[in-house]
C-alpha angles and dihedrals in degrees: 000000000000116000094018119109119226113242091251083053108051086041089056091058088043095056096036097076086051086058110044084047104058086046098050081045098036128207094243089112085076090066119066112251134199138174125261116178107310093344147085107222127180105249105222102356110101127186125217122222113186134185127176138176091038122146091222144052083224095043085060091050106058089046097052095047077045089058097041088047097047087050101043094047089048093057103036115023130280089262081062090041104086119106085195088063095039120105132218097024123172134198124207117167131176133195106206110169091346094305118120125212129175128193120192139171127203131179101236113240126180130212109269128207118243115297122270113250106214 
């Protein structure tokens, strides 16, 4: 058996690239873009970021803008993947029992170079 892969194996390798792929590309062409300022931000596709069971507002904050960016990075890319770049975001927290959560959206933006003069 020594030197064979197993089938889930050999699959995993297979899928891996896929993956990495998609992530290093993005998916965020299937959404419609459009410049705003010096960014490029998706025009209607928002992106959710959540934290619960945290001892601060702030705390929950910074764990909900953590979750939106690591999603957001994962599927799109990490150049997608800034919540300070990010429009139309929006903040709710909540302090049930002494526990703080947040949830927030974001439509995701990227840096863009300087605008073309035509």
């Amino acid at each position: 058996m020594k030197g064979y892969l197993s089938a889930a194996t050999a699959a995993t390798l297979l899928i891996l690239p896929t993956v990495a792929s998609a992530q290093s590309s993005g998916l965020a062409s299937m959404h419609a873009q459009k410049r705003v300022g010096n960014k490029i931000c998706m025009v209607d596709h928002y992106h959710n970021g959540s934290s619960s069971g945290e001892r601060s507002r702030k705390a929950a904050e910074v764990a909900a803008i953590r979750s939106w960016e690591s999603f957001t990075a994962w599927e799109y890319g990490s150049a997608w993947g800034s919540f300070k770049l990010a429009d139309g975001k929006t903040m709710n927290c909540g302090q049930v029992a002494g526990s703080w959560s947040c949830d927030t959206a974001a439509r995701p933006c990227q840096a863009a170079g300087p605008a073309r003069r035509r």
